[in-house]
N, C-alpha and C positions, 0 to 999 in steps of 0.2 A: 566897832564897825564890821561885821558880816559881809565876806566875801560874794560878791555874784558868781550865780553858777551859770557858766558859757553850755549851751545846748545843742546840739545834733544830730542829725540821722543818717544815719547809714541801713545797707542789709546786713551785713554780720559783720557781730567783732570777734577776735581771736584774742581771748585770753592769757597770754604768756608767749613769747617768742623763744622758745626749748625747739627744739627737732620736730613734735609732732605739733607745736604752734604753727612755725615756718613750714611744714609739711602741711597742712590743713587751709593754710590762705593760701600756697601756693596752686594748690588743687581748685582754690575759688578764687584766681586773679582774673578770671574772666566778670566775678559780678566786684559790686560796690563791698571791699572791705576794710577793714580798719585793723589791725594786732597792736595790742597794750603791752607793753614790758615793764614789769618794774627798775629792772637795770638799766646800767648804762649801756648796755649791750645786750645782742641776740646771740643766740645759741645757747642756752642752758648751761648743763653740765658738762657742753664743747666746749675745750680750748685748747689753741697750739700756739705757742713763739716759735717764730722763725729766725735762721741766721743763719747766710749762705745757702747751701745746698742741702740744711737739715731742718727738720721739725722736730718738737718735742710737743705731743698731747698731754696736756696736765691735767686733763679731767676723763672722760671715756676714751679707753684707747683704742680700739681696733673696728670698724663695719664690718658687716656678715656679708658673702659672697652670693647671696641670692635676696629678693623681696626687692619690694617699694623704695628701699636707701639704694642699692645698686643702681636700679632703673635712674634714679632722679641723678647720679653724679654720673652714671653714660649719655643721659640727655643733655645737661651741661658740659659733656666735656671737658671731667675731671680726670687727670690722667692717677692709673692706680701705681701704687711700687707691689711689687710679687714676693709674696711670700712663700712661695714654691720652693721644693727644697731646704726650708728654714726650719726648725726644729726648736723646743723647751729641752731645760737643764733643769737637774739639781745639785746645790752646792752643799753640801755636808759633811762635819767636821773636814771641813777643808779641801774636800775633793769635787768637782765638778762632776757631771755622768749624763750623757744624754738620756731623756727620759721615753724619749720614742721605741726603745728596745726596752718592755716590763722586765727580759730577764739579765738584760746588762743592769737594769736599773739598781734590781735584789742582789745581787752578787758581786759588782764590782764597785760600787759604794760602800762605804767606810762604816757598814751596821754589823751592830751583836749577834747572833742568830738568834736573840729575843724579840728584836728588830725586825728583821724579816719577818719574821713568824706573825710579828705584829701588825707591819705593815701588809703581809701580803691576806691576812684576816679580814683587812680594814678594804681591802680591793678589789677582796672577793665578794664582801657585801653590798661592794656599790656595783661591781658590774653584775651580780644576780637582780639586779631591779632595773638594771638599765635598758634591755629589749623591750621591758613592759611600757618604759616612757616614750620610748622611741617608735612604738606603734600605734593606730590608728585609736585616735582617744575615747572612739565609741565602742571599741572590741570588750567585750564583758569584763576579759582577766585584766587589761589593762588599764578598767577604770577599776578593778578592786585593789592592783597594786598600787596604783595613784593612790585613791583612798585612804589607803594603809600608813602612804608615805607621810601624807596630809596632816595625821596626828602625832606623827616621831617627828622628836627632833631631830639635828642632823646628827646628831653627838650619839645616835644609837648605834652607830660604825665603828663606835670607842668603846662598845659595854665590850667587859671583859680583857679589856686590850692593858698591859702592864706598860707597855713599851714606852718611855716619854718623847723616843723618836720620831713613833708613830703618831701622838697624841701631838707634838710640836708639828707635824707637818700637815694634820689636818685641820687645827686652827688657822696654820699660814694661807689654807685653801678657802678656807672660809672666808679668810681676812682678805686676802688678794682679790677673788673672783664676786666676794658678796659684799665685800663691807661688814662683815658683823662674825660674832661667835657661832660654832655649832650649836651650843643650847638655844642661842635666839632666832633662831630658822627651823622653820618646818622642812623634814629631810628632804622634798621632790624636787625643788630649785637647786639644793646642793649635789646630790646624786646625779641628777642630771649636766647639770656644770662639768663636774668630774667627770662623767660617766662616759661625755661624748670623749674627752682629750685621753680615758684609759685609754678607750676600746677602738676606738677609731682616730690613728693619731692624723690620718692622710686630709681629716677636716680640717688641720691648722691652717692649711692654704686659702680655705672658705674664708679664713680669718683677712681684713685686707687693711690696707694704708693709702687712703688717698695722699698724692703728693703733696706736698705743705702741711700736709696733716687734716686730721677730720674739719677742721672749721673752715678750711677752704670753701664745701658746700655752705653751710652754713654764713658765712660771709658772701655767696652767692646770691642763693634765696635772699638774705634780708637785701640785696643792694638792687634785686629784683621789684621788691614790694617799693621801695622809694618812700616818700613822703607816707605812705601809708602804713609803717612804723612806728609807731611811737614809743621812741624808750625813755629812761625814765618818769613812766606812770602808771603808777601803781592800783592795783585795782579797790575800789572799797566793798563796794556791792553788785552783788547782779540779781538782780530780782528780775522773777517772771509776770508778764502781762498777759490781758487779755487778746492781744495781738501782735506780741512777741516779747522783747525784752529792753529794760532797761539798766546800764553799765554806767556807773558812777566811779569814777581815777579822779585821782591829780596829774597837775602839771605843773612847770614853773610857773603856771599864770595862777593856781589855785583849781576849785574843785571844777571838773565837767561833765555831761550828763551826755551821753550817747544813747538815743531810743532806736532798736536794731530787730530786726524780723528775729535772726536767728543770734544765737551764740553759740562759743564752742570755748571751752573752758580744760586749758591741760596745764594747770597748775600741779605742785603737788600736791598730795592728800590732804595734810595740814591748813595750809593756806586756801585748799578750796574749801575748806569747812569754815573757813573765816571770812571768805567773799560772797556764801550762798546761803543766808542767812536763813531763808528757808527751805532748807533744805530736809524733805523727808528723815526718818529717823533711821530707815534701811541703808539708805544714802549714808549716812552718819556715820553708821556704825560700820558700815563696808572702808571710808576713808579713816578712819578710827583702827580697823587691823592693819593698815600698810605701813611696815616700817619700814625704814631708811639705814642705808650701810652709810659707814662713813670714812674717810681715807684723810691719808695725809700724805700728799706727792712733791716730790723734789728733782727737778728735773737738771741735767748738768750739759752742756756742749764740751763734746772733747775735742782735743788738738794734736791725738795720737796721727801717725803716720805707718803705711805698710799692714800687712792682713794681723788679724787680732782674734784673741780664743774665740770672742763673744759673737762674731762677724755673721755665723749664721745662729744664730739663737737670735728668737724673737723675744725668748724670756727667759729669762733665769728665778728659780725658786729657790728662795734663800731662806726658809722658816728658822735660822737660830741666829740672826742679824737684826737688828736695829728697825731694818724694812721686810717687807715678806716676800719681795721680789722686784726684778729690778728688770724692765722693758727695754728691749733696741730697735727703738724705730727706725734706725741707719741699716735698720738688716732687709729691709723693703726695697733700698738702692744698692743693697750686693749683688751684682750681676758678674757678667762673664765680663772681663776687661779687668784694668787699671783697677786698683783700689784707690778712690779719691781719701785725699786726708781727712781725717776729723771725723765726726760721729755725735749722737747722739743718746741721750740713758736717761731714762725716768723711772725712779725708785719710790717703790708703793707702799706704804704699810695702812693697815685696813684693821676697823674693828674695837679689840679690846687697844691694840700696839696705840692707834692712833687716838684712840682717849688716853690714853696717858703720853703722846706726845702734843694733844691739844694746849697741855698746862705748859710747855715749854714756848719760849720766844723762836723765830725762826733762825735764831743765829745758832744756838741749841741744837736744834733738830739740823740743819745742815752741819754741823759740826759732829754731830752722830752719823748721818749718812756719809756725810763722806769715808769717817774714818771706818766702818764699814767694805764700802766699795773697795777703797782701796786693800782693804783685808783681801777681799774678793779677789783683787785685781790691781796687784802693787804696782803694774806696770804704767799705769797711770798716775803713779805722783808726779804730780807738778803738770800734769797736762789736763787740769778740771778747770772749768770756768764758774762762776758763782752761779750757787747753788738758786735753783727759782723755787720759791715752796708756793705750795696752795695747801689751805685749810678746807676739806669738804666734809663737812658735819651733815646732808642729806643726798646719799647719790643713789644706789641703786634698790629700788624698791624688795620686800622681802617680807615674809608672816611669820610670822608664831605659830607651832602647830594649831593645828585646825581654826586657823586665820580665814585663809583661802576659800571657806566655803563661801562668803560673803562674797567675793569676788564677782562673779556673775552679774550683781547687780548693776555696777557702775559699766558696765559693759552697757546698757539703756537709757538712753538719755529721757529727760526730765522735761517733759513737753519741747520748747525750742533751745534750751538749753542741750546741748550735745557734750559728753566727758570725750580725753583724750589721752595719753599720758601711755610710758611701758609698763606702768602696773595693769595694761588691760589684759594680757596676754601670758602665757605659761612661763615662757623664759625673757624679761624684762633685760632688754638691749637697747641699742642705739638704732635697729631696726624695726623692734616691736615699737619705740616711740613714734618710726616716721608713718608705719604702717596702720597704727593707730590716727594719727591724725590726716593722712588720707580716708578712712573710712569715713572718720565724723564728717569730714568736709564731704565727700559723697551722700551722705546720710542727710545735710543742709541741700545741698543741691536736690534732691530727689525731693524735700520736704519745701520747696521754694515754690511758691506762686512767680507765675512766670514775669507779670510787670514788675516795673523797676518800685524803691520804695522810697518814700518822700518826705 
């Protein structure tokens, strides 16, 4: 017996309920809209547990202090914690070292002078490319240093380099900030990653913590859209028509047919080559270059009491541990006063680390974190609460040398079909996601016949 297919119409659907899904219907809750989630939940690669007075993000940790994502959590009146005065570390053979001083960095850490020589090679090469990135992208010289970058991979910051200091800290950067090895990245996304935290440490504070953590908004918007939600249903197809489009999901009722003016589709690359079945071959081959970093995070609540090393670090970089760095979203609510007890740490390993901690059960991998941290940080035995792990096998978008030329494409949308996602943009974040799915959703409005649709 053959399912009946339930039928109908709306003006736009939004494909995927991530940052730039919820960002793109919210931009259009003025007209008729519908968003499909395959999950049980909205927010993408957000997520935060709460307990008390802390948050732990176990999937994108930090918002950027300007754009479209700012705007939309000062409109709702999300309160931010400050990361002003807050600083990164690094832990090596055993010594900690504020990394915002480059020359306490070299000298007062625990390296060979094969080390330095190594690392400071490896520093020099990224901050010689780094003004090029940072200026205006139509300037001649800075579209030939792009260029250039485009076809190295990032691993060309190690030609030469003996040091395995050097060469273990810059995988750990790769793995932390990208999800993937330097050979598997073309070098502009990595150089620039690093290039801004060498040269300009005073943008750490750009870097922000909504209260409860990033999914606060996110838990916002979707409780905004209401019934016009739908999670769990998944999309099968979305084909284009003669007079816009038709979106085929499930539901618990079985399959349902959505015919809709527009669509806006900010799946990832993969899964959108699977739902847009005709999809041009340029199209194809542009969601065909994005790859995916991937992570393994385990976040802990602590039950320490009284001020602690870590209080003002918002990171510690730990490249010869278990994880390649270990976050404190509790350094968001260090402020002047009282230090409240207890705390917050979410430990990251990225990459090659977290495909070979993929094949382990989570009791494994917390049992390696831990005994890590506390290597880190003995003064927390016995004050860790169970470890929360997340498995993330696709999070933050990234190319293969000379990937990225294709890119441009998926920036165009495909008659009323509109793309969305942070692979649209140079540096793929939680704000190129939101800011991309306000365009498209601008892009639908300006392309909207103004009667309603039926």
């Amino acid at each position: 017996m053959t399912e009946s297919l339930h039928e109908h119409a709306t003006e736009v659907v939004v494909v995927g309920a991530g940052m730039a899904g919820l960002m793109a219907a919210t931009t259009l809750s003025d007209r008729d809209v519908v968003v499909l989630e395959a999950s049980g939940r909205a927010g993408g690669r957000v997520e935060s547990v709460r307990r008390g007075d802390y948050w732990i993000n176990l999937g994108t940790q930090f918002t950027e202090g300007t754009g479209t994502l700012i705007e939309a959590l000062e409109r709702h009146q999300v309160s931010m914690g400050t990361l002003a005065g807050k600083t990164v570390a690094l832990s090596l053979h055993g010594k900690q070292v504020d990394t915002s001083n480059p020359f306490g960095l070299m000298f007062r850490s625990r390296m060979t002078f094969m080390d330095r020589i190594g690392l400071a090679a490896v520093g020099a090469r990224i901050l010689a490319a780094t003004p090029f990135l940072q200026m205006n992208p139509e300037n001649r010289l800075a579209k030939r240093v792009r260029a250039k970058l485009d076809t190295l991979s990032a691993s060309y910051v190690l030609r030469g380099i003996g040091s395995e200091v050097a060469r273990d800290m810059v995988r750990s950067w790769s793995g932390q900030w990208m999800g993937c090895e330097p050979e598997e990245t073309a070098a502009t996304q990595f150089v620039m990653s690093m290039g801004i935290l060498l040269t300009d440490p005073a943008k750490v504070p750009n870097l922000s913590l909504p209260e409860g953590g990033n999914q606060t908004l996110t838990d916002i918007l979707a409780a905004d859209l209401g019934d016009r939600l739908r999670l769990n249903s998944p999309v099968t197809s979305v084909e284009r028509t003669e007079d816009g489009v038709v979106v085929d999901y499930e539901d618990e009722n079985g399959p349902v047919r959505i015919r809709a003016r527009r669509a806006i589709v900010t799946v990832p690359g993969d899964v959108a080559v699977k739902i847009l079945p005709s999809l041009p071959a340029g199209y194809r081959t542009a969601f065909d270059d994005i790859r995916y970093g991937r992570y393994v995070v385990v976040g802990f609540f602590t039950r320490e009491e009284g001020p602690q090393r870590w209080d003002d670090y918002i990171a510690v970089s730990t490249p010869q541990l278990s994880f390649q760095a270990m976050f404190n979203h509790a350094a968001a609510l260090r402020g002047p006063g009282p230090r409240k007890p207890g705390g917050a740490l979410a430990c990251f390993a990225g990459g090659a680390v977290a495909d070979s901690l993929f094949e382990l059960t989570d009791e494994e991998i917390v049992s390696r974190f831990t005994a890590d941290l506390l290597s880190l940080y003995p003064e927390l035995e016995g004050k860790l609460d169970e470890g929360i792990v997340r498995r993330h096998h696709r999070v933050v978008p990234f190319w293969a040398p000379g990937g990225r030329a294709s890119l441009p494409t998926l920036r165009r949308n495909l008659g009323p079909v509109h793309l969305a996602g942070d692979y649209q943009l140079d540096m793929p974040s939680l704000a190129d996601a939101a800011a991309s799915g306000e365009r498209a959703a601008k892009q639908v409005l300006a392309s909207l016949p103004r009667g309603r649709f039926s």
